[in-house]
N, C-alpha and C positions, 0 to 999 in steps of 0.2 A: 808469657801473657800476664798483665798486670791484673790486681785484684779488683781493681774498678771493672776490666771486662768482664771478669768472670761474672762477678755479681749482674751486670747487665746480663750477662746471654741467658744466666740463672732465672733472674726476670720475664724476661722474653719468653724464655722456653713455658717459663710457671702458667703466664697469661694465657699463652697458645693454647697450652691441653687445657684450661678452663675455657678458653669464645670456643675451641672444638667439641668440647663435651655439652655447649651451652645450644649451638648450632644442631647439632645431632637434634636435641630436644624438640627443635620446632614440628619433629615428626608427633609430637601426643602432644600440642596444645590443650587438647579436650579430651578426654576418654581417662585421666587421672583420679576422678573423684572419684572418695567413698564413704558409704551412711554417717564418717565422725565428720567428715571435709563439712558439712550441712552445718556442725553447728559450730568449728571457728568462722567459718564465713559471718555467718550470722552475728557471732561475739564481735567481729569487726566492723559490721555494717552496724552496727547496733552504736558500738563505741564512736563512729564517726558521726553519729546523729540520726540514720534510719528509725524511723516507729519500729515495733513488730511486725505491722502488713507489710509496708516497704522493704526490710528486712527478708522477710516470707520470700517475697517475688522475688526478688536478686536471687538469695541464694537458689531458693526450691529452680530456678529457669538454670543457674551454673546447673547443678548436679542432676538435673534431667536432658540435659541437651551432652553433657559427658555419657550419660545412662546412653542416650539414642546413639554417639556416636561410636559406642564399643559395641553397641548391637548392630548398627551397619559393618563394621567391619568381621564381626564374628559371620556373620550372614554370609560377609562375603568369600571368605574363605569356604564354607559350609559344603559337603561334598554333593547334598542331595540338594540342600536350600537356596543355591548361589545364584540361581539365576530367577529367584522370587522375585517380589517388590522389594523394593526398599523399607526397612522396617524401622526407620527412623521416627517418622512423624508420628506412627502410632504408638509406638515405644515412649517418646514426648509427652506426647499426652495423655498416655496412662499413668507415668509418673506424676505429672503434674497432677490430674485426680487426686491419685491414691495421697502427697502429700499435704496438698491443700484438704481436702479434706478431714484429716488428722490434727492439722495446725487450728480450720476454727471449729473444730469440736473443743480443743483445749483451750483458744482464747477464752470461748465463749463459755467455758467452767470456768473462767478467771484465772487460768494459770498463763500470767502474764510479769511474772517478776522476774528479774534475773535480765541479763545480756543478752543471753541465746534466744532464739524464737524454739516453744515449743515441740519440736518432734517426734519427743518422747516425755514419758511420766515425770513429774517433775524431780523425783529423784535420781533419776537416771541425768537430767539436764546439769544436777549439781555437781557434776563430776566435771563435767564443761566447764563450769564458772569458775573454778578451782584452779585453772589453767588460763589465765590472761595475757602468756608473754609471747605465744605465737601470735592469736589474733589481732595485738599490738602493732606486731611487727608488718600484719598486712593489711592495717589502716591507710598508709598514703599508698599502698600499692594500688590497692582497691578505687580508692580517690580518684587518683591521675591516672589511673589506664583502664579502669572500668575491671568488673568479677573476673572477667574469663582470662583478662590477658594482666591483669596486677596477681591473680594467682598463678600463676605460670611465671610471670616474672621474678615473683618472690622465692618462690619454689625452683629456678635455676640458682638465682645467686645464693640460697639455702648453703643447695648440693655443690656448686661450683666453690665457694669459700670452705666446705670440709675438706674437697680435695686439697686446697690452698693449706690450710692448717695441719695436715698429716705430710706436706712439706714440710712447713715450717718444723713440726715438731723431728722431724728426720734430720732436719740442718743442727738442729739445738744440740742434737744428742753426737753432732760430728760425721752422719752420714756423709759420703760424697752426694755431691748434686745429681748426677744417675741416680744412685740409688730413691734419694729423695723424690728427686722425679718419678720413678717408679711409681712410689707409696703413691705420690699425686694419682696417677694412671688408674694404679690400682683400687684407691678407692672409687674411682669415676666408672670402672667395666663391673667390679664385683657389687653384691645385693646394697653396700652401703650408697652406691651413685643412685641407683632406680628407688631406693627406698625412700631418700632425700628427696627426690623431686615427685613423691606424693604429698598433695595439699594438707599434710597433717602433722606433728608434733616430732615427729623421726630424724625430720635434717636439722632442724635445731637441738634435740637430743644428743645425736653425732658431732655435731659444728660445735658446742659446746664441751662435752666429753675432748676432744679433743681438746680445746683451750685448756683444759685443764690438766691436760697431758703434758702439753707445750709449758703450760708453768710448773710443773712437777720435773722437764729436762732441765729447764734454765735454773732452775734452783740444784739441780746435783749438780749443777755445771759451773756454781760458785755465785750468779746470780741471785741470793736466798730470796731476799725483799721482794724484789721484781716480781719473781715464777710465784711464790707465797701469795702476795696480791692476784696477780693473773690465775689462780687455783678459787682463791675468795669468792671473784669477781664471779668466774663460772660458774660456780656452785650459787651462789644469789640469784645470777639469772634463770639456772635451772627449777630454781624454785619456784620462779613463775611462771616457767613450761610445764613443768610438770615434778609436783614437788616430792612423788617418791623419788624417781628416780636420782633426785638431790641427797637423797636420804642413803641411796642405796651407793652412790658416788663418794660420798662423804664416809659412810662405814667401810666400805671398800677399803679407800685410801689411809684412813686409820690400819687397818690391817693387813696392809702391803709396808706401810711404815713400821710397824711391828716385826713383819720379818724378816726386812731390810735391818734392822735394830738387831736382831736374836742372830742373822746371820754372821755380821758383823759385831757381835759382841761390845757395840758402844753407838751411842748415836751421836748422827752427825749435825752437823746445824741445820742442814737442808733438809733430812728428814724428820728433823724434830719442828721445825717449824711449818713443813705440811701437813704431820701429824695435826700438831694443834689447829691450825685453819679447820682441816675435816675432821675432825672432832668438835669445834666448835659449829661448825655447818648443822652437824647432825643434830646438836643440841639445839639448835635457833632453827631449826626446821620442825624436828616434834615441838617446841612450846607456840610455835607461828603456825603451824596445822591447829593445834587444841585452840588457838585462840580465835582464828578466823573460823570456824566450825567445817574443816575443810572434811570431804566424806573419809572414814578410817577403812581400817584394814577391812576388819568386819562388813562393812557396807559393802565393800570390792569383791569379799567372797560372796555376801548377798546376791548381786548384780552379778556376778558369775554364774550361777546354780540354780537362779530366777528366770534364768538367759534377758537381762535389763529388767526386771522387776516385771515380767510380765505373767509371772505365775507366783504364788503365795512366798514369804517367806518360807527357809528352811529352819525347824525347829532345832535341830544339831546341826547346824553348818561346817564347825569341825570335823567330824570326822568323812564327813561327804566328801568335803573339801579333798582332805586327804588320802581318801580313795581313788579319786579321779586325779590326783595328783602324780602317785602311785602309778594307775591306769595309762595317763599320757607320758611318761617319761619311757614304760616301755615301749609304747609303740614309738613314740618320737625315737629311739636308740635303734627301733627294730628299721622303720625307712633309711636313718642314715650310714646303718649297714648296709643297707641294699644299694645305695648313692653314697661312700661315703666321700665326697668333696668338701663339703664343711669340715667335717672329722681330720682330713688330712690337711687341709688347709689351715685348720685351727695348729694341731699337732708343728708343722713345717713353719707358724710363725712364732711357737714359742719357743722352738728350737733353737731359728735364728736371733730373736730380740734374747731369749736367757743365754748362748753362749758370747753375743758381743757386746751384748749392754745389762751385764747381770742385776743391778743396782737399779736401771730402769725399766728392765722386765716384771719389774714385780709392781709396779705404775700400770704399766697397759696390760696386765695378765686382771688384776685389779679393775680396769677402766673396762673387760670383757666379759668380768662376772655379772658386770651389771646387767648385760644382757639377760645372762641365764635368769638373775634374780627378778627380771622383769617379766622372762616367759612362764615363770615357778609360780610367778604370783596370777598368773593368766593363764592354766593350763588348758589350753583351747586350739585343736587343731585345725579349726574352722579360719581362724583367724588367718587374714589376706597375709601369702608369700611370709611366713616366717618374720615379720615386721618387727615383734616380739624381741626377739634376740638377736637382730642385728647389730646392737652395739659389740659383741661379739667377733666380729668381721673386724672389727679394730686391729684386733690381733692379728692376724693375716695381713691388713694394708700394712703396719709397723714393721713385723718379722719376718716377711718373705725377703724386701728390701735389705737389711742387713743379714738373711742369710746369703744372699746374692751377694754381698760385700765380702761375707766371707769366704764364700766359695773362688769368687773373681780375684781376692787378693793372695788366695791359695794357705789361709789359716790353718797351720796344723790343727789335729783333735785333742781337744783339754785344752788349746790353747787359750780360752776364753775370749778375755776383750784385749789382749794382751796387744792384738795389731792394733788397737786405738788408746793407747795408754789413758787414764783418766784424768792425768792432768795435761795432758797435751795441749798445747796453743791450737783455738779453734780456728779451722777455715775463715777466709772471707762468706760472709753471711751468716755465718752459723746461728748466728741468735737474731737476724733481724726479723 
């Protein structure tokens, strides 16, 4: 078989499980939104020209007519309530009350500045505005297909392009194309596919985390410049998703370069030139937060322990902080005992990416702390499906695939990456 087919059937198969996993979707056109979905909607209607009132009605009609259409189906399932009314219309428009109402009480204090329409206190909205690079992205969606079906739109191709990307980054690193595929698969069935195609900050979170992955292989892989750019670029965009998590990408990756470095007792040009990229990230992201007045840490714990700013400040946020921080890691540890699938699926993919890709194990072990550092900084069990630390799941989409590689090619133990030597001529596709 010549390597022109391969790479076609590679193709072919890649697209397939994305229109399949895109198709499935049209089952939740509606019923996706949640209380944040209100205000990128709004950052983008805004951006493309809506007033505030015009803004108001788009969004508040998406996320109440999503609101009614998860309450018809809850209903209908309902063992005692299923053959009630329809609880759609009423559910409609008690939402719409409850948010129009809220909205011009704040107008009408004057709190009309900013992107976002109103929802919430204005300090709680400025945590929205902070974050311009989603609502960006679903400005012509919005446009040309109208709220319900340019959000849905955007939020396939989100999730469908990570799956794509946690290929790509499986080919870079020499996986077989099975394998590869897999990872695709597997990011589309496990929490990173469902989380993605919520209308909020998470699939671009992910779909970037990954690019950054992907140029962290292509630079071990000899590519330096290329992967070094392609890690830059990520991390820039991040910033305008959401610029901790730039922050927490960026330190990460300095300290996977670290002990990549201490492992190997010298460094390579590949890790010294990612290093520096996220290290300089980190640095151009704290003085571009301090200077755009973006909200700090302190604020985030405020708006934590306020539940949004809606009871007094805390006079010691510190140690509150820290107690409920404390507080939720036991019970978050104590449920994922009782369920541990996460637990075992984290463990089974550091297993397989640290004995076949030791070098680039410590990239995606890295690229899954972020998660944790994200849920650490939000300790809140309230918060919808684990949303928090799903970049997490990273690790599982990467290291289930190559431990399957290893298992399939029958790798002795200790053998390491030894069945993929590291300077091996890469596959057709490998890096495309």
């Amino acid at each position: 078989m010549s390597a022109r087919t391969v790479v076609v059937r590679a193709r072919t198969w890649v697209l397939l499980f994305a229109g399949v996993f895109a198709l499935l979707q049209l089952a939740g056109v509606t019923g996706r939104a949640t209380p944040d979905t209100k205000n990128y909607v709004s950052y983008a209607l805004s951006l493309r020209g809506d007033g505030k009132r015009a803004a108001a009605a788009a969004t508040i009609e998406h996320y109440c007519v999503s609101r009614a259409a998860n309450a018809r189906r809850d209903q209908s399932v309902d063992v005692v309530r299923f053959h009630a009314p329809d609880p759609a219309r009423r559910v409609a428009k008690e939402c719409r009350r409850e948010l129009w109402q809220k909205v011009d009480e704040r107008l009408a204090a004057g709190q009309t500045g900013g992107h976002t329409v109103p929802f919430a206190v204005d300090r709680f909205q400025r945590i929205f505005e902070a974050r311009p690079g989603y609502p960006v992205l679903l400005v012509p969606f919005v446009t040309v297909f109208g709220v319900t079906w340019g959000v849905w739109l955007a939020s396939v191709l989100i999730a469908a392009a990570g799956g794509v990307l946690a290929f790509l980054v499986l080919r870079a690193v020499r996986a077989p194309t099975a394998a590869a595929l897999a990872g695709q698969a597997l990011y589309y069935v496990l929490p990173c596919g469902t989380t993605a195609m919520r209308p909020m900050t998470e699939g671009l979170l992910l779909a970037l985390t990954l690019a950054a992955l992907w140029g962290c292989a292509l630079a071990l892989e000899g590519r330096v410049r290329a992967g070094a750019a392609l890690v830059g670029t990520a991390l820039v965009l991040l910033f305008t998703v959401k610029h901790s998590q730039a922050l927490f990408l960026g330190v990460c990756l300095v300290g996977a370069c670290a002990a990549i470095a201490v492992r190997r007792r010298r460094i390579d040009p590949a890790v010294r030139a990612i290093g520096a990229v996220a290290a300089w990230a980190v640095v151009c992201t704290l003085l571009a937060a301090k200077l755009l007045h973006y909200p700090s840490a302190g604020e985030s714990v405020q708006d934590l322990l306020t539940h949004h700013f809606a009871h007094p400040d805390r006079a010691r946020p510190l140690p509150e902080f820290l107690q409920l921080e404390f507080n939720f890691w036991v019970e978050w540890s104590r449920r994922q005992f009782a369920q541990p699938l996460f637990l075992a699926a984290l463990a089974a993919g550091a297993w397989g990416v640290g004995r076949q890709r030791p070098a680039f194990a410590a990239f995606v072990v890295a690229a899954a702390c972020t998660g944790v550092l994200n849920q650490a900084g939000h300790p809140d069990l309230a918060i919808w499906g684990g949303r928090l630390i799903v970049l997490a799941w990273l690790l599982p989409v990467l290291g289930l695939p190559l431990l399957w590689e290893r298992v399939r090619s029958g790798t002795p133990p200790g053998a390491g990456s030894a069945a993929v030597p590291e300077q091996a001529e890469p596959e057709p596709m490998a890096t495309r």
